[in-house]
C-alpha positions as CSV (number, residue, x, y, z in Angstrom):
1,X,-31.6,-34.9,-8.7
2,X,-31.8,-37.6,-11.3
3,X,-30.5,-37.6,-14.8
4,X,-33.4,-36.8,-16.5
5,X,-34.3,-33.6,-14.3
6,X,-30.6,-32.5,-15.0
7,X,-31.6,-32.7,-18.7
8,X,-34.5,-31.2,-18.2
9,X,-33.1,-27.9,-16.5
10,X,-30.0,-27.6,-18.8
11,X,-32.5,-27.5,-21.6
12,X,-34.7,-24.8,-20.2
13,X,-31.5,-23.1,-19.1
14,X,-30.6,-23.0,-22.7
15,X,-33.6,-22.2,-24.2
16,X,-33.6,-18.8,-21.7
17,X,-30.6,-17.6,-22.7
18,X,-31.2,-14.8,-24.9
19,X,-27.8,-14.0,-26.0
20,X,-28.6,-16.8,-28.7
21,X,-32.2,-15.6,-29.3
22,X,-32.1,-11.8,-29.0
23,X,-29.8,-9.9,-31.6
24,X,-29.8,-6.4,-29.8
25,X,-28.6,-8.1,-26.9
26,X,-25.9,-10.6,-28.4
27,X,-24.3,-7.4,-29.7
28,X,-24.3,-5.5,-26.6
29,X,-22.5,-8.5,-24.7
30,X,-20.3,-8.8,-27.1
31,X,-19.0,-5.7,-27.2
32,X,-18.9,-5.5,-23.6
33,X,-16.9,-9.3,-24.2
34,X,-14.7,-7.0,-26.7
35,X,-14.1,-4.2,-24.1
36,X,-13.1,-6.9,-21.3
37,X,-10.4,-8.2,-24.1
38,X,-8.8,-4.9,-24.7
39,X,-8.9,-4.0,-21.2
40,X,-6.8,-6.9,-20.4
41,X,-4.8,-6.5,-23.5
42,X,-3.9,-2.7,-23.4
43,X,-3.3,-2.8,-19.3
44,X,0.5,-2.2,-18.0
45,X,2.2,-5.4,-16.5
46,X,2.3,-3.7,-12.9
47,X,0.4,-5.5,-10.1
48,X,-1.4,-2.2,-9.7
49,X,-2.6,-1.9,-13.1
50,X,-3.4,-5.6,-13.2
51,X,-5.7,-5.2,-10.6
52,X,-7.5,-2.6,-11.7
53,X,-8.2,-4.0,-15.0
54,X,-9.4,-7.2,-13.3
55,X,-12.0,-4.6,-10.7
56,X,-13.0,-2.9,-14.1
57,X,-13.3,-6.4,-16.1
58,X,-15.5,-7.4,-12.9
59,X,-17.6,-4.3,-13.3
60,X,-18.3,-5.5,-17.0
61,X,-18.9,-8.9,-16.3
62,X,-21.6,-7.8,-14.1
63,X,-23.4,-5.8,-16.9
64,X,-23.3,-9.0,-18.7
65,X,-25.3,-10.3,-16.2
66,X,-27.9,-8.1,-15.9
67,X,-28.4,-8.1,-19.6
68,X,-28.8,-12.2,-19.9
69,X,-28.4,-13.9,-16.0
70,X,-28.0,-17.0,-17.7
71,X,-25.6,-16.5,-20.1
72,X,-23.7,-15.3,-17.3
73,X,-23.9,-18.1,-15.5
74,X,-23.3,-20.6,-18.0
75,X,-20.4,-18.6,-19.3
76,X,-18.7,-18.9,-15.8
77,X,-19.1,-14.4,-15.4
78,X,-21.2,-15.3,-11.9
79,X,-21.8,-18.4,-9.7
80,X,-25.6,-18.7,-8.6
81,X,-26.5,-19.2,-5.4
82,X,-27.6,-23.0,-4.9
């Protein structure tokens, strides 16, 4: 892919993102964002513990993507399939 076709994509890739264009959903992923911090904040040091914020942290990154796929993606939350 050349240069300008890379351009191309990451400029329609931003332009679909609707956490930056939709309101109602920029504040549902960011409290889901909000939720994920506390979760991680508030969870016991114990490897058991750890891991289950992490499975419940995945959980919520996955809502994020069904709400905006490419916020998620650009955000790092899920790796798309090439």
């Amino acid at each position: 892919m050349s240069n300008e076709q890379l351009a191309q994509q990451a400029k329609e890739s931003m332009s679909s993102i609707q956490y930056y264009t939709n309101p109602a959903k920029r504040r549902k992923i960011d409290f889901i964002l909000e939720e994920c911090a506390s979760l991680m904040a508030n969870c016991n040091s114990d490897y058991n513990s750890r891991q289950q914020a992490k499975y419940k942290e995945q959980e919520l990154l996955l809502e994020i993507s069904k709400l905006d796929l490419h916020f998620a993606i650009q955000c790092g939350y899920l790796i798309p399939d090439n």
